[in-house]
C-alpha positions as a Markdown table, in Angstrom:
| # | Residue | x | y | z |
|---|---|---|---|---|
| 1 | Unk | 78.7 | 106.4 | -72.0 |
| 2 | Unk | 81.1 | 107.9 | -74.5 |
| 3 | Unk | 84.0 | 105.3 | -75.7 |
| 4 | Unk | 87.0 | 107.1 | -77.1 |
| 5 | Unk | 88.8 | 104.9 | -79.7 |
| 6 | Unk | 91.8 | 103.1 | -78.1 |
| 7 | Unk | 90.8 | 103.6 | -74.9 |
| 8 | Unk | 89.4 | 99.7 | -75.0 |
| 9 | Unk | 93.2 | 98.4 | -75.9 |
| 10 | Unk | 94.4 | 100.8 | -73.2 |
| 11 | Unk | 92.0 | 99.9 | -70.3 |
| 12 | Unk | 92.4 | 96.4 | -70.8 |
| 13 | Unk | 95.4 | 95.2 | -73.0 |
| 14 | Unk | 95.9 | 92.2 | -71.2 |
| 15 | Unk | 92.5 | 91.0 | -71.7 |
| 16 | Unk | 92.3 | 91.9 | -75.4 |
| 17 | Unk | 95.8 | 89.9 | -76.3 |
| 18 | Unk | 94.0 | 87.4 | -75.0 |
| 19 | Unk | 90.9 | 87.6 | -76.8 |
| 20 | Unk | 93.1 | 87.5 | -79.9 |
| 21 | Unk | 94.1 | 84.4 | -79.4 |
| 22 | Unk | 90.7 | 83.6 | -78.5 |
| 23 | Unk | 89.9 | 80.0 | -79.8 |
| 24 | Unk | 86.8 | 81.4 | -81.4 |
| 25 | Unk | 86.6 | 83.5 | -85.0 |
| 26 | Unk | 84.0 | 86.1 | -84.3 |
| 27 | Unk | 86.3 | 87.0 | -80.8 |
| 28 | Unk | 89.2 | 87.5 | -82.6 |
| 29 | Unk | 87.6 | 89.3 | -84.8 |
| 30 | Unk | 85.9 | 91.7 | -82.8 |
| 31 | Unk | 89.8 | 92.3 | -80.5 |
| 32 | Unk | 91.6 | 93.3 | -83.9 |
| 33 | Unk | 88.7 | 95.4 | -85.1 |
| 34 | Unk | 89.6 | 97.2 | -82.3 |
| 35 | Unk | 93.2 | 97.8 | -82.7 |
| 36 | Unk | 92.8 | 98.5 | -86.1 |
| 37 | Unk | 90.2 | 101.4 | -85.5 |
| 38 | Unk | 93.0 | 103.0 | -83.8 |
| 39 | Unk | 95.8 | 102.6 | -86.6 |
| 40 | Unk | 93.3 | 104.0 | -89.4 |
| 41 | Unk | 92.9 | 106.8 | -86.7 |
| 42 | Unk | 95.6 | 107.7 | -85.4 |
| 43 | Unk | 98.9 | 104.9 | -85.3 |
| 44 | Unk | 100.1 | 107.4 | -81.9 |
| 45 | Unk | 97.1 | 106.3 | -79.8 |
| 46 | Unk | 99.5 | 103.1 | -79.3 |
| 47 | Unk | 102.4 | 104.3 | -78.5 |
| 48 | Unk | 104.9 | 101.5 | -79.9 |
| 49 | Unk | 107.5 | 101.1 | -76.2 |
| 50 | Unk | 104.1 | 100.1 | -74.4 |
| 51 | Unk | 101.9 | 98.4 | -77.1 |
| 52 | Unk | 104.4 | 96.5 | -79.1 |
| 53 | Unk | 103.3 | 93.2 | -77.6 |
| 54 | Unk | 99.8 | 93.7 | -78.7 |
| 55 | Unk | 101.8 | 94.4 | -81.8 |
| 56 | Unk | 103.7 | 91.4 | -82.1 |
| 57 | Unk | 100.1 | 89.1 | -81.4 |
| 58 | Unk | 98.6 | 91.0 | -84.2 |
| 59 | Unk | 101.7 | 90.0 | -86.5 |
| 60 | Unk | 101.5 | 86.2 | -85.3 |
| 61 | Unk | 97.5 | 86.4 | -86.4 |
| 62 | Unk | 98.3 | 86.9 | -90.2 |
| 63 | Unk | 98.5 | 83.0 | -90.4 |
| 64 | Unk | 95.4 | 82.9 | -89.0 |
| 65 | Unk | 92.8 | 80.4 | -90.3 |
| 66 | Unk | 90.0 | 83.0 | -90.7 |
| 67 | Unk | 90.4 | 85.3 | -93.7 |
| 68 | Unk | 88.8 | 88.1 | -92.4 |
| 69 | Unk | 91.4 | 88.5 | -89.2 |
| 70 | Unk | 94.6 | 87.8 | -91.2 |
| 71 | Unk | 93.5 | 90.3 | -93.5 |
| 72 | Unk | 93.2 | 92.7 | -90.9 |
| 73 | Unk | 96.5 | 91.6 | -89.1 |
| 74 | Unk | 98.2 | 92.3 | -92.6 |
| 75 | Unk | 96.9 | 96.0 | -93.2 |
| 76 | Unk | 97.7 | 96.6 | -89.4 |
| 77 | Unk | 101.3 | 94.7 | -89.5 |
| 78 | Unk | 102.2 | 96.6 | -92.4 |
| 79 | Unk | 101.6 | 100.1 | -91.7 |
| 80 | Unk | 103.4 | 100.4 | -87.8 |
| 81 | Unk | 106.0 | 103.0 | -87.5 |
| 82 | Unk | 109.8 | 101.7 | -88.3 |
| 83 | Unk | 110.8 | 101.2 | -84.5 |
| 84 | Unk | 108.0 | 98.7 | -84.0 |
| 85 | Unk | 109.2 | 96.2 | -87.4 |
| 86 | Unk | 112.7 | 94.7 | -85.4 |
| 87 | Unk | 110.7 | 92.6 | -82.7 |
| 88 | Unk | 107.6 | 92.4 | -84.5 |
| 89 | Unk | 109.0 | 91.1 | -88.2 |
| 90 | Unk | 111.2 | 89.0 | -85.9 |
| 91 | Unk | 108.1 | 87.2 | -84.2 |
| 92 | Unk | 105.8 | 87.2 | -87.1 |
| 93 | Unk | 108.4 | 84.7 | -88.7 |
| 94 | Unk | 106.0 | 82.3 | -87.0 |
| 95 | Unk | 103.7 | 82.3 | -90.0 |
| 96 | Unk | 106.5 | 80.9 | -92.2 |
| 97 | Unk | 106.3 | 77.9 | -90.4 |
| 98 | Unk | 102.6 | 77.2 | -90.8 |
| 99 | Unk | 100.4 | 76.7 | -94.4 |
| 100 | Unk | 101.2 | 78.2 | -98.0 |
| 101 | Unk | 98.5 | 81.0 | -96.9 |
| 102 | Unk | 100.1 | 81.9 | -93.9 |
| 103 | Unk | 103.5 | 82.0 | -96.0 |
| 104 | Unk | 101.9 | 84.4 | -98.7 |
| 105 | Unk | 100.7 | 87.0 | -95.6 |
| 106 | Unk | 103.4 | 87.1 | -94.0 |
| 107 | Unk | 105.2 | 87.9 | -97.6 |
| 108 | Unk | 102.4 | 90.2 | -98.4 |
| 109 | Unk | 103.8 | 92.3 | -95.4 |
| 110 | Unk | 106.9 | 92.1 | -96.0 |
| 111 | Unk | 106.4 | 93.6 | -99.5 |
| 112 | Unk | 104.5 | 95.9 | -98.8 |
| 113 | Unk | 106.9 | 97.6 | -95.4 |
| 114 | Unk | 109.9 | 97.0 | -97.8 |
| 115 | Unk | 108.8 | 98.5 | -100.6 |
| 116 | Unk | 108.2 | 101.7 | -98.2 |
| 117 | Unk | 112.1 | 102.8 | -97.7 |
| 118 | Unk | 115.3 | 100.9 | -97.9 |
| 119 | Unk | 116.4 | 101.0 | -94.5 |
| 120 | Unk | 113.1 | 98.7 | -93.9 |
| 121 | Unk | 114.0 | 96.6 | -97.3 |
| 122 | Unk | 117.3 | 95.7 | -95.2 |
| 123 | Unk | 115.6 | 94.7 | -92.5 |
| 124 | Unk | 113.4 | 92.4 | -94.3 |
| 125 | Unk | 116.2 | 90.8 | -95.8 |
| 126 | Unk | 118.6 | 90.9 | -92.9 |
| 127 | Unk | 116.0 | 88.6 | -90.9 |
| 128 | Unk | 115.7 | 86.3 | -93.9 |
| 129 | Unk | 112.2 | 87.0 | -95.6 |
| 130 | Unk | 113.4 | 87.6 | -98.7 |
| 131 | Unk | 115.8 | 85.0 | -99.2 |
| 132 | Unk | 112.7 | 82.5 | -98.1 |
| 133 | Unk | 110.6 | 83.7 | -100.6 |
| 134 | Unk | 113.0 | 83.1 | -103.5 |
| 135 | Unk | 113.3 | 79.8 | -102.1 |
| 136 | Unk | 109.6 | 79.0 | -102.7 |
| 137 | Unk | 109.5 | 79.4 | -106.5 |
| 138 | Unk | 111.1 | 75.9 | -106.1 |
| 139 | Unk | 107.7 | 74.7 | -104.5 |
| 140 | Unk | 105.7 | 71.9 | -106.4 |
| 141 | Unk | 102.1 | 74.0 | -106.0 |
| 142 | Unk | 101.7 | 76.1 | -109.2 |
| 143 | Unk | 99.2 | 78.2 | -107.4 |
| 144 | Unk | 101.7 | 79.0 | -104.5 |
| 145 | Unk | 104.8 | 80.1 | -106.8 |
| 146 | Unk | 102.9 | 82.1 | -108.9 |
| 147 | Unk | 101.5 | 83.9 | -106.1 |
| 148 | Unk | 105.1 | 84.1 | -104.8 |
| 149 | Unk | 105.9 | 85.5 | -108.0 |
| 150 | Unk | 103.5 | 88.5 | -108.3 |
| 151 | Unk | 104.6 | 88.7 | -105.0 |
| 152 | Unk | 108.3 | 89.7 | -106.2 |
| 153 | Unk | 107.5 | 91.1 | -108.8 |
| 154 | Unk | 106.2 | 94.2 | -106.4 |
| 155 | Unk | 109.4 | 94.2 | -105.1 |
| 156 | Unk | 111.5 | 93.8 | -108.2 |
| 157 | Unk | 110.0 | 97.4 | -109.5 |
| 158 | Unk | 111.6 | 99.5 | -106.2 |
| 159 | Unk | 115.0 | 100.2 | -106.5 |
| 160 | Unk | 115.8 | 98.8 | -103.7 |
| 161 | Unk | 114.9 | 95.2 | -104.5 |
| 162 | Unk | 115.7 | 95.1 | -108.4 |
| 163 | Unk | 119.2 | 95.8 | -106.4 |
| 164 | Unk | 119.0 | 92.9 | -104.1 |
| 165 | Unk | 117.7 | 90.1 | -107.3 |
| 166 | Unk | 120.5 | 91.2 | -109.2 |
| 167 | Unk | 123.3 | 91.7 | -106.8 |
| 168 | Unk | 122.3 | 88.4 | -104.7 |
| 169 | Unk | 122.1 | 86.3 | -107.6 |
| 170 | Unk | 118.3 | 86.3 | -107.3 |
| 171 | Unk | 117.6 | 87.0 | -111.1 |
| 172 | Unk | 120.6 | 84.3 | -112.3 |
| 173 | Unk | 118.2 | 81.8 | -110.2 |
| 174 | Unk | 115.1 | 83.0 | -111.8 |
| 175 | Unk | 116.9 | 82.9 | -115.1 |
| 176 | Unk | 117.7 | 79.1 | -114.4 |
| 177 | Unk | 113.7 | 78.2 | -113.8 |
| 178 | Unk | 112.6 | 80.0 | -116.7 |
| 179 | Unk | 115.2 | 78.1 | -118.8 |
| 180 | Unk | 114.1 | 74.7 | -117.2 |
| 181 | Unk | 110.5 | 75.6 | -117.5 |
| 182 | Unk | 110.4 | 73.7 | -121.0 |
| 183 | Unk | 111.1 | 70.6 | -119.4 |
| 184 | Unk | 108.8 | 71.1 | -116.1 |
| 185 | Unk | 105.4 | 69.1 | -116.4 |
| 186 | Unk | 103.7 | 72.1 | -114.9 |
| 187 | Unk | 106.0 | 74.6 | -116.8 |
| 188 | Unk | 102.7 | 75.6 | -119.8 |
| 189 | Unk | 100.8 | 76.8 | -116.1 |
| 190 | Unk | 104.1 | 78.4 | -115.1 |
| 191 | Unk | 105.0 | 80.7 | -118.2 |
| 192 | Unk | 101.9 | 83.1 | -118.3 |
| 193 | Unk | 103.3 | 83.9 | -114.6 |
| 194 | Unk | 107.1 | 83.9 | -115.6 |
| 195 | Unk | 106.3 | 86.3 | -118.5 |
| 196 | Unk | 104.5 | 88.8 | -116.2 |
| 197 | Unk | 107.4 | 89.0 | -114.1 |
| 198 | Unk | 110.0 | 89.3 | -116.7 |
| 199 | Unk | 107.5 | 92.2 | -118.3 |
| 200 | Unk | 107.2 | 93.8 | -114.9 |
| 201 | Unk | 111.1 | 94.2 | -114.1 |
| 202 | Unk | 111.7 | 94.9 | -117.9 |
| 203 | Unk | 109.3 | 97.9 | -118.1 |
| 204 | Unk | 111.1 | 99.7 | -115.2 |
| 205 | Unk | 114.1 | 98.6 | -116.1 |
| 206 | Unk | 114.7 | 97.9 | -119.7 |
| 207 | Unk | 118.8 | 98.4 | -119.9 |
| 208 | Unk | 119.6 | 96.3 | -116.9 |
| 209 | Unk | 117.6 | 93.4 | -117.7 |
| 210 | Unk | 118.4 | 93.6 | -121.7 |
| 211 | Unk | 121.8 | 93.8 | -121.0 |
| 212 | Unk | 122.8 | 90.9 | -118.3 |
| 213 | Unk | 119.3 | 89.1 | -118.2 |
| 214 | Unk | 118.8 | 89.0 | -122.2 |
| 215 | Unk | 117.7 | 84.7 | -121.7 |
| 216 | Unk | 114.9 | 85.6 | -119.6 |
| 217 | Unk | 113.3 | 87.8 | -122.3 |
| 218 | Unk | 113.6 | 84.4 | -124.8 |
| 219 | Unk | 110.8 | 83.5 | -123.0 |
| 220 | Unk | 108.4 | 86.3 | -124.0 |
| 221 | Unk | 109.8 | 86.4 | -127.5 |
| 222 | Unk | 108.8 | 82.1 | -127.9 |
| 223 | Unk | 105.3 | 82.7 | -126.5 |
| 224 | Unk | 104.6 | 84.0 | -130.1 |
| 225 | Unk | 105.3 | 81.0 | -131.9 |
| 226 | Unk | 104.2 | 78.3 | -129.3 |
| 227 | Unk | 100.8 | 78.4 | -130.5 |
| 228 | Unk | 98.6 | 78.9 | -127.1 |
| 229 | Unk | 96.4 | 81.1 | -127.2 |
| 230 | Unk | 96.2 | 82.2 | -123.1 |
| 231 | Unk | 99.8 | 82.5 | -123.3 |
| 232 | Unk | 99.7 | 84.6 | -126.5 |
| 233 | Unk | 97.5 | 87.8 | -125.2 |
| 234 | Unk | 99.5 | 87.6 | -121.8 |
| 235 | Unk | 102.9 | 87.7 | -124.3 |
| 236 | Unk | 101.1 | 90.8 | -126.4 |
| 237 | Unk | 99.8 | 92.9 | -123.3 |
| 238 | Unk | 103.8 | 91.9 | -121.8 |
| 239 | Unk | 105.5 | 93.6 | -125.1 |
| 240 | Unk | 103.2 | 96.4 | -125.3 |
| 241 | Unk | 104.0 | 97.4 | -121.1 |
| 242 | Unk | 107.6 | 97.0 | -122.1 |
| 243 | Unk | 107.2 | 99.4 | -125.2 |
| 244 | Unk | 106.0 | 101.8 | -123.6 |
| 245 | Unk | 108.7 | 103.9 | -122.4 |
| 246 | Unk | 111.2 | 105.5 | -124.9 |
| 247 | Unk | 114.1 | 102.9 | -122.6 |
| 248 | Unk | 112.0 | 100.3 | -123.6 |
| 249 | Unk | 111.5 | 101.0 | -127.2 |
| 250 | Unk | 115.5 | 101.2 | -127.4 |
| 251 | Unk | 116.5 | 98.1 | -125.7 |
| 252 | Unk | 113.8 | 96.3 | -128.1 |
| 253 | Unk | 115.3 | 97.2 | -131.5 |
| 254 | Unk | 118.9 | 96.4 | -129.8 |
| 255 | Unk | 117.7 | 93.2 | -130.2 |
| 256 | Unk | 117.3 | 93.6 | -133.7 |
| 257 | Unk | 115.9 | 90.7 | -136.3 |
| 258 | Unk | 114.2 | 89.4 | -133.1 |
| 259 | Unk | 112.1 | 92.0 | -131.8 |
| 260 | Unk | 111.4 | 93.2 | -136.0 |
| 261 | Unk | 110.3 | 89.3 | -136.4 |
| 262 | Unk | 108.0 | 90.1 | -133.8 |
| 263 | Unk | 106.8 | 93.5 | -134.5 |
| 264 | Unk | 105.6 | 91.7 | -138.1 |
| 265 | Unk | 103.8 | 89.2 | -136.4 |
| 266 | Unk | 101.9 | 91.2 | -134.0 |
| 267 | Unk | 101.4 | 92.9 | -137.2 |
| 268 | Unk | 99.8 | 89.8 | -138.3 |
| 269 | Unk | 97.6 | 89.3 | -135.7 |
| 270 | Unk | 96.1 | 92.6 | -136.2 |
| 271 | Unk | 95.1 | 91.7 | -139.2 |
| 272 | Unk | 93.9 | 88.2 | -139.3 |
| 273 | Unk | 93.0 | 87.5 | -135.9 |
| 274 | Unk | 89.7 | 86.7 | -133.7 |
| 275 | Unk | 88.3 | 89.6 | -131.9 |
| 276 | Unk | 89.8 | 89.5 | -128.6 |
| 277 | Unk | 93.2 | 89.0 | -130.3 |
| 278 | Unk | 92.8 | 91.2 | -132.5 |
| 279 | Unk | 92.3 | 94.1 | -129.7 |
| 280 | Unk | 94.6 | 92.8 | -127.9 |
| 281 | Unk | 97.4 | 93.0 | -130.7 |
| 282 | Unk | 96.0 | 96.8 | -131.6 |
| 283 | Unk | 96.6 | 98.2 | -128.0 |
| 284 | Unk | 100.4 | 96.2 | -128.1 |
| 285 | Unk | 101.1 | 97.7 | -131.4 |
| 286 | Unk | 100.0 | 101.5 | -130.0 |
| 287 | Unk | 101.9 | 101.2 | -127.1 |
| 288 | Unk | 105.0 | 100.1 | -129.3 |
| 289 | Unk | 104.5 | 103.6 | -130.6 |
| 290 | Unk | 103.4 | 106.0 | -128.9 |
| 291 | Unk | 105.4 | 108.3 | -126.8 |
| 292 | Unk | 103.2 | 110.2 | -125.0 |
| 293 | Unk | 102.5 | 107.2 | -122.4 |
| 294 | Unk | 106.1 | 107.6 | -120.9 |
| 295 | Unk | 106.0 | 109.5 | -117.7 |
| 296 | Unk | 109.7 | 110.3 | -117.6 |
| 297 | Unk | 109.5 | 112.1 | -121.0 |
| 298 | Unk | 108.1 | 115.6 | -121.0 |
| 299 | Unk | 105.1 | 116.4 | -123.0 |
| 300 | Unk | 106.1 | 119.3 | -124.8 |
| 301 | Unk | 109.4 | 118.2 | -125.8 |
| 302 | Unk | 111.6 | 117.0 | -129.1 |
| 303 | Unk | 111.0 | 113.3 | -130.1 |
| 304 | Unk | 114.4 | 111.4 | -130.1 |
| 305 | Unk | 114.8 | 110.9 | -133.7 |
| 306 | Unk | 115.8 | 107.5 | -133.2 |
| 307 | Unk | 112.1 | 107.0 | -132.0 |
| 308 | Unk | 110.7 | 108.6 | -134.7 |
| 309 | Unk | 112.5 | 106.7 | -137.8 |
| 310 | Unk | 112.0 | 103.2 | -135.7 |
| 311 | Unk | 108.1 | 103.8 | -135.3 |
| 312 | Unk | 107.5 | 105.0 | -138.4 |
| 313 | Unk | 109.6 | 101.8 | -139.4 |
| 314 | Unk | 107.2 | 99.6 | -137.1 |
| 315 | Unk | 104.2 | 100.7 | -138.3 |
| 316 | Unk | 104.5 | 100.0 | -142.1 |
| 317 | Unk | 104.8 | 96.4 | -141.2 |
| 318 | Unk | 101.4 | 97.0 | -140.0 |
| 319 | Unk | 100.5 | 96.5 | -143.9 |
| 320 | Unk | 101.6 | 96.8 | -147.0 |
| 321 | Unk | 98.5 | 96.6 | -149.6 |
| 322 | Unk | 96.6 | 98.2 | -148.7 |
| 323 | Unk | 98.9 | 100.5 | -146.8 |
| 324 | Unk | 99.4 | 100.7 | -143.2 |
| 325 | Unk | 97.6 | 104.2 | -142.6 |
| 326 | Unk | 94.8 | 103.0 | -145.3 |
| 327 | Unk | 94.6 | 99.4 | -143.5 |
| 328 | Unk | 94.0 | 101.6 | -140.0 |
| 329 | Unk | 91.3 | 103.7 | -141.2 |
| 330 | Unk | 89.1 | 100.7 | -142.7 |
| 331 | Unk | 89.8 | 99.5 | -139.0 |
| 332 | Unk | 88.8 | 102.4 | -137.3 |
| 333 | Unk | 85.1 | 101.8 | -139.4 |
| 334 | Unk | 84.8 | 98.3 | -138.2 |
| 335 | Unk | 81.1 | 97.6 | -136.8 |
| 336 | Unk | 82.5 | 95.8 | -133.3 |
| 337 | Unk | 83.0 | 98.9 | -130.8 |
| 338 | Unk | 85.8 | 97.0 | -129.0 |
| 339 | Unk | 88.0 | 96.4 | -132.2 |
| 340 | Unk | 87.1 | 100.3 | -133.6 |
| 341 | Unk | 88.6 | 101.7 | -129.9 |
| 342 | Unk | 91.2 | 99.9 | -130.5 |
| 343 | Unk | 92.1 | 101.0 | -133.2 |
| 344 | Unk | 91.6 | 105.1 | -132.5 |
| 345 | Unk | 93.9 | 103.8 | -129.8 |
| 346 | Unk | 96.1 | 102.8 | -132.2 |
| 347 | Unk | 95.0 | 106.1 | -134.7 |
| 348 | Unk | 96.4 | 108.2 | -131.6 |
| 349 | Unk | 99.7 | 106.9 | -131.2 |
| 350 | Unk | 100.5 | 107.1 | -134.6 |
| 351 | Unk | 99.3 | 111.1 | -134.4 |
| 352 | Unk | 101.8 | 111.6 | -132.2 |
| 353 | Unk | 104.0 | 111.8 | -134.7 |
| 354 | Unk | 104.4 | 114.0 | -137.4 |
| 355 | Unk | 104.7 | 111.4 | -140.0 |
| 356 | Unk | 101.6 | 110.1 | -139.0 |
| 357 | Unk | 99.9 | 113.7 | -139.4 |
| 358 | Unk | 101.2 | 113.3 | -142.7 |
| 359 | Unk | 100.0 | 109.5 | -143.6 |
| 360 | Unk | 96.4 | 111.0 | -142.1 |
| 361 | Unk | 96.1 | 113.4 | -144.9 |
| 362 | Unk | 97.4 | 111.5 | -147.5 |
| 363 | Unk | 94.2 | 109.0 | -146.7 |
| 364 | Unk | 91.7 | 110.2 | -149.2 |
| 365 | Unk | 88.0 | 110.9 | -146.6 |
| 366 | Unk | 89.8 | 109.6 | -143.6 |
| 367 | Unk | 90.0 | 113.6 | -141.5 |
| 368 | Unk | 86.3 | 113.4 | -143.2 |
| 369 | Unk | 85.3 | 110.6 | -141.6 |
| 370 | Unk | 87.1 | 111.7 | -138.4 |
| 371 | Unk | 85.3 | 114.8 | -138.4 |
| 372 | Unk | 82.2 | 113.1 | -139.2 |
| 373 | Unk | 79.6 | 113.4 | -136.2 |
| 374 | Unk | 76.4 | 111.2 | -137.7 |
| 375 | Unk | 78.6 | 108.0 | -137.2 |
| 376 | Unk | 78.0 | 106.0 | -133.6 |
| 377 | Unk | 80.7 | 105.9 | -131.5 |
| 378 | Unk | 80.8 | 104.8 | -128.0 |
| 379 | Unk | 81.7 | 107.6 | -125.3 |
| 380 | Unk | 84.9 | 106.3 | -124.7 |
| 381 | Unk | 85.8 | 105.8 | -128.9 |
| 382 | Unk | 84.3 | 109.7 | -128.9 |
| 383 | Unk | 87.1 | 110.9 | -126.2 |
| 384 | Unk | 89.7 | 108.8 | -127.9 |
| 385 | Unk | 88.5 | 110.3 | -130.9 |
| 386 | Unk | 88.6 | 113.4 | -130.2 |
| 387 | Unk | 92.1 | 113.4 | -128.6 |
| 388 | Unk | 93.2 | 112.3 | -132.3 |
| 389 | Unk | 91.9 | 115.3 | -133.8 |
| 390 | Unk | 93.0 | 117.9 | -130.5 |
| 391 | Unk | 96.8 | 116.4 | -132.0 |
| 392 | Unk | 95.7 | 117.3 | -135.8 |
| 393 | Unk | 94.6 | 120.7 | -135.1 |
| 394 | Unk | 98.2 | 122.6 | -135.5 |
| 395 | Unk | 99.1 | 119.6 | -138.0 |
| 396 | Unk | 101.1 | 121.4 | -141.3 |
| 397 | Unk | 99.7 | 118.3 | -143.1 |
| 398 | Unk | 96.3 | 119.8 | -144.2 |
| 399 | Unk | 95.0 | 122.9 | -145.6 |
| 400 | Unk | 93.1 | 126.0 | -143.9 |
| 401 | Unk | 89.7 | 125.1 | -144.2 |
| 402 | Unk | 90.3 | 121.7 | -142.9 |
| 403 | Unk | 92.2 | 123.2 | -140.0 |
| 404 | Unk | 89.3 | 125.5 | -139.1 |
| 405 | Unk | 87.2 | 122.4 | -139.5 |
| 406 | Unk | 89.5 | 120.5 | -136.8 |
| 407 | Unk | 89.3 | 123.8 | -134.7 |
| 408 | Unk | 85.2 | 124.4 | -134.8 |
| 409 | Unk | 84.9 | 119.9 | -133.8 |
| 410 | Unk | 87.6 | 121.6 | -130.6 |
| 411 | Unk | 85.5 | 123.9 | -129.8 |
| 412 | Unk | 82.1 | 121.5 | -129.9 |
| 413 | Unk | 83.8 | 118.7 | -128.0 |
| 414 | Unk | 83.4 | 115.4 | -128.1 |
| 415 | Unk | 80.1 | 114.6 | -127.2 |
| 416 | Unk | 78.5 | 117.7 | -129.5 |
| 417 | Unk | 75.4 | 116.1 | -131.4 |
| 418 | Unk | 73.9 | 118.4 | -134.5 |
| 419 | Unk | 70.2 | 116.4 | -133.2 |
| 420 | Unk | 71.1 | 118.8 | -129.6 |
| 421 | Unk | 71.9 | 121.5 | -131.3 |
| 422 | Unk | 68.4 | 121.3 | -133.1 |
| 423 | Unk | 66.3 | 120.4 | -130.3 |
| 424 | Unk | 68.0 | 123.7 | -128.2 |
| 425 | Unk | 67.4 | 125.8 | -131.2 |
| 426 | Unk | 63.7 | 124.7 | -131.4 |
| 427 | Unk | 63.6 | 125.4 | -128.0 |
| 428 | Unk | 64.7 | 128.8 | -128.2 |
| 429 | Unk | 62.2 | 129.7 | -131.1 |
């Protein structure tokens, strides 16, 4: 006999709310599966006025002791139309009551039907979840408020709750912790997690956190100096996603000697640094520079000149004998594949400026070695690679022949080998 989906839940709701509350796992996991066949399928086949108590069950189970049913009660809970969240966000409050990974569902939900529109980010807050959750960062269990954390952080990046932590004094409180967190015993496990979050906010919105959150950015700016190394590479990938976006760039020279103090030391890294750091402090530096990364910034537009003198300015601390552009290119040959892709990462940001087209050329064999197929590349340091050259081929910086050389590696690609071009030649004959 043919079973149409939903027509289980239909036929017999009573029975199936009570099979998920069923004392054993593999019951309840069989009456959710059910229910959440019909919300990947279509959310109508349950018509919210005559399922929502099936609803508010499935809500109560994301504090449920078995993984695989709260995980399904979340992605069910958190994609129901708007009229079913009033009662349902009401009764799942339940799971606030019960163990730190009932807590972190029920949050997960919340973040994730909040984030959708505002009008469900007031409803959230108007029944108290949010408000509970900034309570938690006070919790002893370093696991649990960091969780919390990335948890807000989601949050912080939609207007509507960036709103909410600064108008409800949200951010002065987080402000407070990250102050204390010098003198909290468990503040070194604490930090990598506060500087994600300050990173997070900061990226999307650089001018209202720079401008009435400035102690909270301290913390990133320390991280350089305190010596750990875990901390360090969170504190370089932090700046870089910050740096990214023109706003960012700005509101880090505001800062002035502090963020230049910086810039020279991630310059420093880069070049007298372990592998991983090294990399690490590469990609940080190219997103510092490049402008291409920012979404908000159309690609075929003028560079604010104020970016232009202020990277060019950054990247001569890179090094100054050799010089930075010389230093790059003797990176760009170095035998481990992760630190030469990092550096054609770098290589790339740098082209996307003029006066980098210029400090190219002025490299005696560097658009030789560029243009140099018989060296071994990785795929990926071939596509970077070749993007590098793509943004040197209308370059005023070199001469005709060398342009026509740029255009004929274009036309080849990436990937052309002269050992393919033989063997298909060969072939032919």
């Amino acid at each position: 006999m043919l079973v149409i989906i939903g027509d289980i839940v239909k036929k017999y709701t009573g029975h199936v709310m009570y099979l998920l509350r069923h004392e054993k796992k593999c019951v309840r996991r069989l009456a959710i599966d059910e229910i959440n066949k019909c919300i990947i399928i279509d959310p109508g086949l349950l018509p919210i006025p005559e399922y929502i108590d099936v609803f508010v069950v499935v809500a109560q189970l994301v504090a449920d002791q078995d993984i695989t049913v709260a995980n399904k009660a979340i992605l069910i809970t958190a994609n129901l139309p708007f009229e079913a969240y009033p009662k349902v966000l009401e009764e799942m409050k339940i799971a606030l009551e019960y163990t730190v990974s009932s807590k972190c569902n029920a949050y997960e939900v919340v973040v994730n039907i909040s984030s959708k529109s505002f009008e469900l980010f007031k409803l959230c807050a108007d029944l108290g979840y949010i408000e509970h959750m900034m309570s938690q960062l006070q919790s002893d269990d370093v696991l649990y408020q960091l969780n919390v954390l990335e948890l807000l952080s989601r949050l912080a990046v939609k207007p509507q709750g960036i709103n909410y932590l600064m108008n409800n004094g949200a951010l002065n409180l987080i402000t407070e912790i990250i102050v204390d967190l010098p003198n909290n015993p468990l503040g070194n496990l604490l930090i990598p997690g506060y500087i994600k979050f300050v990173g997070c906010i900061a990226h999307h919105y650089p001018k209202e956190i720079f401008n009435k959150y400035p102690t909270i950015l301290d913390l990133l700016f320390e991280a350089f100096d305190i010596g750990d190394q875990t901390l360090l590479l969170v504190a370089l990938d932090v700046l870089g996603f910050i740096g990214v976006t023109i706003e960012g760039k700005l509101s880090l020279i505001s800062l002035g000697r502090k963020y230049m103090q910086t810039v020279d030391k991630v310059a420093q890294l880069i070049r007298n640094s372990a592998t991983e750091t090294k990399v690490r402090a590469l990609n940080c530096f190219a997103s510092l520079i490049s402008v291409d990364k920012d979404p908000n910034i159309p690609k075929s537009g003028p560079i604010d000149h104020r970016v232009t003198l202020m990277t060019r300015e950054w990247f001569r601390c890179l090094s100054e004998h050799p010089s930075s552009m010389k230093f790059l290119c003797d990176t760009c040959k170095n035998p481990f594949s992760d630190i030469r892709l990092a550096a054609f990462n770098l290589l790339d940001a740098v082209c996307q400026h003029k006066w980098g087209e210029e400090l190219v050329a002025r490299v005696g064999g560097f658009i030789e070695y560029l243009l140099d197929r018989s060296v071994d590349y990785t795929n990926e340091a071939k596509e970077v690679k070749y993007n590098v050259i793509k943004k040197l081929a209308s370059s005023a910086a070199f001469d005709e022949d060398t342009l026509d050389r740029i255009q004929t590696y274009i036309q080849q690609g990436p990937f052309f080998s002269e050992n393919i071009m033989e063997v298909a030649m060969e072939e032919g004959d």
